[in-house]
PAMIVO-73468 format. One record per residue (C-alpha): x, y, z; chain; residue number from 1; residue in three letters. Coordinates in nm, 2 decimals, padded with zeros to 4 digits, m for minus. Layout:
<atoms>
+--------+--------+--------+--------+-----+---------+
:     px :     py :     pz : cadena : num : residuo :
+--------+--------+--------+--------+-----+---------+
:      X :      Y :      Z :      A : NUM :     ALA :
...
+--------+--------+--------+--------+-----+---------+
</atoms>
This chain:
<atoms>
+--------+--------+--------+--------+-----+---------+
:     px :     py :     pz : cadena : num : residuo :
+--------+--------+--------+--------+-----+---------+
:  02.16 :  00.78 :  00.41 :      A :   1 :     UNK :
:  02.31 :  00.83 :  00.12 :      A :   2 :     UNK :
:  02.51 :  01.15 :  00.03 :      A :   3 :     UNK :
:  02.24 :  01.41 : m00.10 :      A :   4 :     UNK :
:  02.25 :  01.63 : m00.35 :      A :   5 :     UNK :
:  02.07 :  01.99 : m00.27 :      A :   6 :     UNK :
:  01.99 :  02.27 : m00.50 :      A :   7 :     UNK :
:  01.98 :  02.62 : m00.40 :      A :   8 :     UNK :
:  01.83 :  02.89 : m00.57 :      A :   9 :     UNK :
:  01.86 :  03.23 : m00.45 :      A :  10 :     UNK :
:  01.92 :  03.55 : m00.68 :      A :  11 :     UNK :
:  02.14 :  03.68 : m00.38 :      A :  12 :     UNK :
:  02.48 :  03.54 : m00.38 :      A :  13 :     UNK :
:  02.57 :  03.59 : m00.04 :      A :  14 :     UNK :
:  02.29 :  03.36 :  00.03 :      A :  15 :     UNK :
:  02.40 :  03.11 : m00.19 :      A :  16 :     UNK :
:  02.73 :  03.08 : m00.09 :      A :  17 :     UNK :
:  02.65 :  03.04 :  00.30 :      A :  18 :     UNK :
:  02.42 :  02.81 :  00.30 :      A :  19 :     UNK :
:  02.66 :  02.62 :  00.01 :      A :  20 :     UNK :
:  02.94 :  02.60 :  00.26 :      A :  21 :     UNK :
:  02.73 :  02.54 :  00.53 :      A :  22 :     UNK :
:  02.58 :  02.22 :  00.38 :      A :  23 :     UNK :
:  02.90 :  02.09 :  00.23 :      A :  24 :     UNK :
:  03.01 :  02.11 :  00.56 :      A :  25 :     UNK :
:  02.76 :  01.88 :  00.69 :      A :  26 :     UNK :
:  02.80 :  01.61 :  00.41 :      A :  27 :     UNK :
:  02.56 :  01.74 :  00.12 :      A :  28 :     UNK :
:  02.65 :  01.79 : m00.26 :      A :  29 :     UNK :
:  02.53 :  02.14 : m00.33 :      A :  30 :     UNK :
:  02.44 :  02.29 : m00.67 :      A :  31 :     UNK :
:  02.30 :  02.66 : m00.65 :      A :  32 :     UNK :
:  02.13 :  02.89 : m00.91 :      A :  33 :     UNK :
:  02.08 :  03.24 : m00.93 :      A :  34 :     UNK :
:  01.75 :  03.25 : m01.12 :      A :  35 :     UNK :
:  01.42 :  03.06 : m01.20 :      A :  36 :     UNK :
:  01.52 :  03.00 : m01.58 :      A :  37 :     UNK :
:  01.87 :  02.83 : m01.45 :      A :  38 :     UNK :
:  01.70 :  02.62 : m01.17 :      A :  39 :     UNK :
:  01.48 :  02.47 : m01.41 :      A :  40 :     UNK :
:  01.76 :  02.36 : m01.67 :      A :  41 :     UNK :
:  02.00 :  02.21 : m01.32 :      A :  42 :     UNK :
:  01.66 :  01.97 : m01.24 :      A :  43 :     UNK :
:  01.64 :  01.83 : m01.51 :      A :  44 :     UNK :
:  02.00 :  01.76 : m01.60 :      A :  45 :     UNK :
:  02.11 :  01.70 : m01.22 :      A :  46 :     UNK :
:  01.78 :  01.56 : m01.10 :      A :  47 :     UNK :
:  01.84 :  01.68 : m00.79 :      A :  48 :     UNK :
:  01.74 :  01.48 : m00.42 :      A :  49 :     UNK :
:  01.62 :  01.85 : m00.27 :      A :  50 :     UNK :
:  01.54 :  02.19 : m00.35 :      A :  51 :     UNK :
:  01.61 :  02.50 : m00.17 :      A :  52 :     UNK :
:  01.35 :  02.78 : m00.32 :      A :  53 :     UNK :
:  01.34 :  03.15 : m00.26 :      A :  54 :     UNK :
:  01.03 :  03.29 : m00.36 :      A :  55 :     UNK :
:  01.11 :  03.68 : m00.50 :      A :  56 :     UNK :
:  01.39 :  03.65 : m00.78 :      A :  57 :     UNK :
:  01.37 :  03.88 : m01.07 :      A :  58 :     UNK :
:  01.20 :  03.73 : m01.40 :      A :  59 :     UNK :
:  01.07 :  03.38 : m01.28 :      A :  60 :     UNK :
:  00.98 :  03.41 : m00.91 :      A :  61 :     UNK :
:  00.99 :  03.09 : m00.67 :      A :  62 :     UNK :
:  00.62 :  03.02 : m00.72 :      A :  63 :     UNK :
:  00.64 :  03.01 : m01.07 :      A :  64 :     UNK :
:  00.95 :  02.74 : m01.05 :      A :  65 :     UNK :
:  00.78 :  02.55 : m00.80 :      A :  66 :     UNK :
:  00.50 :  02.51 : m01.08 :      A :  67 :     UNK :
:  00.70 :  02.40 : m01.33 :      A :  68 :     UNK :
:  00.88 :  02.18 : m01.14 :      A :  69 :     UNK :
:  00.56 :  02.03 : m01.00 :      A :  70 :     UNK :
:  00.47 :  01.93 : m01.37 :      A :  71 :     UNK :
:  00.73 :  01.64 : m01.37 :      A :  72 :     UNK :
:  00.92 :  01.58 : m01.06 :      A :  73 :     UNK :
:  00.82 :  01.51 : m00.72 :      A :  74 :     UNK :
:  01.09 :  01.61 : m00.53 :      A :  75 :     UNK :
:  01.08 :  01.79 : m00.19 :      A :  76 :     UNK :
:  01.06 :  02.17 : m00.25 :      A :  77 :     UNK :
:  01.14 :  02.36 :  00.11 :      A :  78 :     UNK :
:  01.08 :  02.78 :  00.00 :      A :  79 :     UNK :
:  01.28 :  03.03 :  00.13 :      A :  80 :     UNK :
:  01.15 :  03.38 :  00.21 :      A :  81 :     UNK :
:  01.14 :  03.68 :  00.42 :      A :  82 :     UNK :
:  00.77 :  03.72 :  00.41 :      A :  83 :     UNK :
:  00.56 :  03.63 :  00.73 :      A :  84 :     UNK :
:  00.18 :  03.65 :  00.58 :      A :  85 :     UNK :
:  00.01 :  03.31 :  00.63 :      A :  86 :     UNK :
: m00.13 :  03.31 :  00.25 :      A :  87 :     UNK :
:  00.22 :  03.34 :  00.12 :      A :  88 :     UNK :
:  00.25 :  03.03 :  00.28 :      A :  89 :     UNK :
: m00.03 :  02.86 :  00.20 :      A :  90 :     UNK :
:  00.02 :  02.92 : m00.20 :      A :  91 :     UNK :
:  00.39 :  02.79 : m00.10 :      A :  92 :     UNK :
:  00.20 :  02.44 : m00.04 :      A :  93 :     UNK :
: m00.11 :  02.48 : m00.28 :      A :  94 :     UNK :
:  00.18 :  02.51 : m00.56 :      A :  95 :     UNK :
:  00.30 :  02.17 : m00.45 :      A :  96 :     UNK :
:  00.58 :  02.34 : m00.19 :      A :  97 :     UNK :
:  00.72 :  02.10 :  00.11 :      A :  98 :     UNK :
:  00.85 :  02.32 :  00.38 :      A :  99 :     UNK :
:  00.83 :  02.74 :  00.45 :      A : 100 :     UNK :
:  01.10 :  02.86 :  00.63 :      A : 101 :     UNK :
:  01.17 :  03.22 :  00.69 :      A : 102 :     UNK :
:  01.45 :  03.44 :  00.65 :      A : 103 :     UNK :
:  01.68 :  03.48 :  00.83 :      A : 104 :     UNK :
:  01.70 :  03.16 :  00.97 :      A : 105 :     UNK :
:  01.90 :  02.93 :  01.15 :      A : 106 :     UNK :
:  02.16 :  02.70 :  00.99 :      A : 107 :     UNK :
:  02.10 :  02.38 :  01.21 :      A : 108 :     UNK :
:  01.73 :  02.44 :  01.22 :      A : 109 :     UNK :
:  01.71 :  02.44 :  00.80 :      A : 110 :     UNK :
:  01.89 :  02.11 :  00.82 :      A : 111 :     UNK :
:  01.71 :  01.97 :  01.04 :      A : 112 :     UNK :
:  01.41 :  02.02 :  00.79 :      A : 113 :     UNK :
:  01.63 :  01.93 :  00.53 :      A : 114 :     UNK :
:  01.70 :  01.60 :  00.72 :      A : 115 :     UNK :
:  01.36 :  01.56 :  00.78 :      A : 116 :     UNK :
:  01.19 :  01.62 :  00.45 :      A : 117 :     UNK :
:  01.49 :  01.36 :  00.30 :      A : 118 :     UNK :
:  01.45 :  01.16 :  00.56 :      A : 119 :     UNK :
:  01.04 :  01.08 :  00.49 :      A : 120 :     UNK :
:  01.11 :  01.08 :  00.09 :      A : 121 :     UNK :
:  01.37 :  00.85 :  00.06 :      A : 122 :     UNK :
:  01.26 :  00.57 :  00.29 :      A : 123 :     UNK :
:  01.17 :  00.35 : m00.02 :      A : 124 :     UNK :
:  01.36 :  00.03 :  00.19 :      A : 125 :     UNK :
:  01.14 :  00.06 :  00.51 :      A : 126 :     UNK :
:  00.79 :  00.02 :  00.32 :      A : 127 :     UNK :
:  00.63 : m00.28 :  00.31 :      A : 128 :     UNK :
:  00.54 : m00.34 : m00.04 :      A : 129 :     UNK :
:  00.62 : m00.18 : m00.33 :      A : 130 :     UNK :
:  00.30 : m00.11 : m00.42 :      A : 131 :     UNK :
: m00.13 : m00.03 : m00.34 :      A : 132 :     UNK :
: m00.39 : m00.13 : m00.55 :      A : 133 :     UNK :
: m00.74 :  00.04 : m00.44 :      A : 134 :     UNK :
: m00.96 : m00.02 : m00.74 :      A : 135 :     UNK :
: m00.81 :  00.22 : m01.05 :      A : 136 :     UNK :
: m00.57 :  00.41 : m00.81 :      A : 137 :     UNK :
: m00.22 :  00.26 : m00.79 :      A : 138 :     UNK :
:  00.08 :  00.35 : m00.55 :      A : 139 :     UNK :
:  00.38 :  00.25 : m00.64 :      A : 140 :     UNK :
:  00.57 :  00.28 : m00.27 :      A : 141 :     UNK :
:  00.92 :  00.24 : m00.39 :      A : 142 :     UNK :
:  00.88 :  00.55 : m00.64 :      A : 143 :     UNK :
:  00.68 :  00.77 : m00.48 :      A : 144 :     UNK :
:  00.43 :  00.74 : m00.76 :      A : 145 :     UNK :
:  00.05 :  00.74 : m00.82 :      A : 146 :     UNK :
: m00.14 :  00.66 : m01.12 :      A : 147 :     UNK :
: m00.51 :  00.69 : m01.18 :      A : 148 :     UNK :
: m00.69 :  00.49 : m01.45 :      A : 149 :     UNK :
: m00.36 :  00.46 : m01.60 :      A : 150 :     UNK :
: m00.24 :  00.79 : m01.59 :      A : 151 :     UNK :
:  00.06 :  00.97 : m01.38 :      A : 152 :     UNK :
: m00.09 :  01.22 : m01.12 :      A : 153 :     UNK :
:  00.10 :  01.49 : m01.03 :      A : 154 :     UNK :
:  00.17 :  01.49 : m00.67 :      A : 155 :     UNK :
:  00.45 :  01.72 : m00.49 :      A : 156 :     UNK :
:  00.64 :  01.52 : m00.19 :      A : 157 :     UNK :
:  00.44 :  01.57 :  00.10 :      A : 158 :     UNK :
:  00.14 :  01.49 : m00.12 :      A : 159 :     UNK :
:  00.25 :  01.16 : m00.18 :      A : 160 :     UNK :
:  00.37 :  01.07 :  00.13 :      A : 161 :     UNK :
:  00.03 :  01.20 :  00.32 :      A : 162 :     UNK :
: m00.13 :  00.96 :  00.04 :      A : 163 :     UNK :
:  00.08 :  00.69 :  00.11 :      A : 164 :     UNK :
:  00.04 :  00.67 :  00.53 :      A : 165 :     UNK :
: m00.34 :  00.71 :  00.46 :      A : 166 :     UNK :
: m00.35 :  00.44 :  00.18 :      A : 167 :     UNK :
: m00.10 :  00.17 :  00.40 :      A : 168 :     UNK :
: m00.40 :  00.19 :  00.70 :      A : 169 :     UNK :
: m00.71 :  00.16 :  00.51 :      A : 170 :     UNK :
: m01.05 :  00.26 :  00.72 :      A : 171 :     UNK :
: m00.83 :  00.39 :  00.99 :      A : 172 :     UNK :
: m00.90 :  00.73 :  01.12 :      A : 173 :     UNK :
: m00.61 :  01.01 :  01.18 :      A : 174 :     UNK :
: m00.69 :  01.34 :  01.35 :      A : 175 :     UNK :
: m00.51 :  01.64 :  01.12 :      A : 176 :     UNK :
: m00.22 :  01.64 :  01.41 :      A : 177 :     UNK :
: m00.17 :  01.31 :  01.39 :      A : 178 :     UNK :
: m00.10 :  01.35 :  01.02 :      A : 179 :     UNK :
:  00.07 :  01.68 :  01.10 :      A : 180 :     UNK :
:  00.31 :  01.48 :  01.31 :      A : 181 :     UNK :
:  00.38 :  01.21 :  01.08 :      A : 182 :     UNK :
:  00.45 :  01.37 :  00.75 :      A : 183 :     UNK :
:  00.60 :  01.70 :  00.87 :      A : 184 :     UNK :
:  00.75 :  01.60 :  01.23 :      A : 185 :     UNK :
:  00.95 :  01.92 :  01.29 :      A : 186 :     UNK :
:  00.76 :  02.22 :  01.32 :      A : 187 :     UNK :
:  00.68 :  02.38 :  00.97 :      A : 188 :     UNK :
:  00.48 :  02.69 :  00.88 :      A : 189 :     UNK :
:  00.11 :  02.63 :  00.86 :      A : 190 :     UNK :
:  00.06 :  02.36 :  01.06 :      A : 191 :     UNK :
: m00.27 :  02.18 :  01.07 :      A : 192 :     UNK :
: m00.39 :  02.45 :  00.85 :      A : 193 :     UNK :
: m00.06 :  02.25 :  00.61 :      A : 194 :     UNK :
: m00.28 :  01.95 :  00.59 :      A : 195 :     UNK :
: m00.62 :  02.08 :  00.50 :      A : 196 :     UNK :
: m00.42 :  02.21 :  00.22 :      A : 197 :     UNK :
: m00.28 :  01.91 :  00.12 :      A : 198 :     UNK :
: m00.56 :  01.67 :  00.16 :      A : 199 :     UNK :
: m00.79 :  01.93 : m00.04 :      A : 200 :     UNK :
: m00.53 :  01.92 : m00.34 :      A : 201 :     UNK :
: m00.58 :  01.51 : m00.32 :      A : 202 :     UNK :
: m00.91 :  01.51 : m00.37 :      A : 203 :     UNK :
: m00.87 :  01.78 : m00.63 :      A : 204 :     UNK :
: m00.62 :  01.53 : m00.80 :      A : 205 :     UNK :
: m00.75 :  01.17 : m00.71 :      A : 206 :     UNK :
: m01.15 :  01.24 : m00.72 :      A : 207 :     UNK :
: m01.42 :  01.25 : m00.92 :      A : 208 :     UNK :
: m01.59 :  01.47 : m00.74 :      A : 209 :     UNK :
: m01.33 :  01.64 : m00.47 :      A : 210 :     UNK :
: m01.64 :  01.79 : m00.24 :      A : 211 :     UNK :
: m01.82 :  01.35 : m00.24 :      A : 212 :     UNK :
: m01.49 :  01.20 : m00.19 :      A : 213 :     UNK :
: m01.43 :  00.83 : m00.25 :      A : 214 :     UNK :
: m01.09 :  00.75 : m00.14 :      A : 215 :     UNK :
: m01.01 :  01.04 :  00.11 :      A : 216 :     UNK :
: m01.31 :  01.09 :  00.34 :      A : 217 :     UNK :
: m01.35 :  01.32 :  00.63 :      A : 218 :     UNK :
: m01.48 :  01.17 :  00.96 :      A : 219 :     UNK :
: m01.65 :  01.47 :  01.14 :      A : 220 :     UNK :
: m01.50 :  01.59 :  01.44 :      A : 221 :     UNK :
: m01.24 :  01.31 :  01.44 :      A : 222 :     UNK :
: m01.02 :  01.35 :  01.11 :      A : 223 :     UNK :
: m00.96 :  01.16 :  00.81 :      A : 224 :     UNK :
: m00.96 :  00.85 :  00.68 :      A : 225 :     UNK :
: m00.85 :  00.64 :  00.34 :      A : 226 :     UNK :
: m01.21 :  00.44 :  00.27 :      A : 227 :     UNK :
: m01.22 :  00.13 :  00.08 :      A : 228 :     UNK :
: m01.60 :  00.13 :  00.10 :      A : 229 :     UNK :
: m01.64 :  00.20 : m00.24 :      A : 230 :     UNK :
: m01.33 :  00.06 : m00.42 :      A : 231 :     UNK :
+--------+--------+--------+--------+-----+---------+
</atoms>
């Protein structure tokens, strides 16, 4: 892989600087910010490959940045926080957020989800095709992009890569840890809980009618599955 560019934003400097040196270290370009406001202006100029979040920061909190971000960029979003309550994390991924990891946390574990979320983005050389055609939705595999009727839907990393693993096996049925184990792979705050989040924001984004699904159907008491019934 490629060397990686990370940002890391973090109103707390010490913060900043440790995991800075810490990821140089291991091989990684690292920008940081102090605040929402500067984050924003360093992805757009830097486009960076990753983004390390923390959620409370004075003026624009994490949330907020995540949402903006979300508007125009897909890239993987891990949040960084000290608060424990499992609706703190699941607004982390109904914002469009990758990864929650708490503070304080360990150095080789945040890389290893660092690795991992890289790892499943950026794999644009092991797909198959470059892109899926099912009726007005189109995947475009080698970037990470999805367009319905036409029109650029705004998907956050992990959506786009549950999307794609459910779209690449048409009519095949995945249990939630299944796709928990696929997408996520290391363990990550929420867990199948994560991907009832994420396959609710799909249908929010892909359907006509998110609660009659076309495209992303539920199989009772098995899972999920990506139908081609009615494309």
């Amino acid at each position: 892989m490629a060397k990686k560019t990370i940002l890391v934003v973090d109103d707390e400097e010490g913060i900043r600087i440790l995991i800075q040196l810490y990821l140089e270290k291991k091989g990684y370009f690292v920008l940081t910010a102090a605040n929402g406001e500067d984050a924003l202006h360093i992805v757009d100029r830097e486009e960076p490959d990753l983004i390390l979040l923390d959620i409370e920061m004075p003026g624009m909190d994490g949330f907020e940045v995540c949402w903006e971000i979300r508007k125009k960029r897909t890239v993987p979003i891990l949040f960084l926080s000290v608060r424990r309550d499992v609706m703190d994390k699941i607004k982390c991924f109904e914002l469009g957020g990758d990864d929650y990891v708490i503070k304080p946390f360990d150095y080789a574990e945040l890389e290893a989800r660092i690795q991992a979320n890289l790892r499943r983005y950026y794999k644009d050389d092991q797909l198959e095709s470059d892109l899926l055609i099912y009726g007005d939705l189109k995947i475009h595999l080698d970037r990470y992009m999805c367009y319905l009727n036409d029109q650029l839907v705004p998907l956050s990393a992990k959506e786009v890569q549950l999307l794609i693993l459910l779209a690449q096996h048409p009519n095949q049925v995945w249990s939630a840890e299944q796709l928990y184990d696929h997408i996520w792979g290391v363990d990550s705050a929420g867990e199948i809980q994560t991907v009832k989040v994420h396959i609710s924001h799909l249908r929010r984004k892909l359907e006509k009618d998110p609660t009659n699904p076309k495209f992303i159907q539920t199989v009772r008491g098995l899972g999920y599955v990506f139908s081609t019934d009615d494309v």
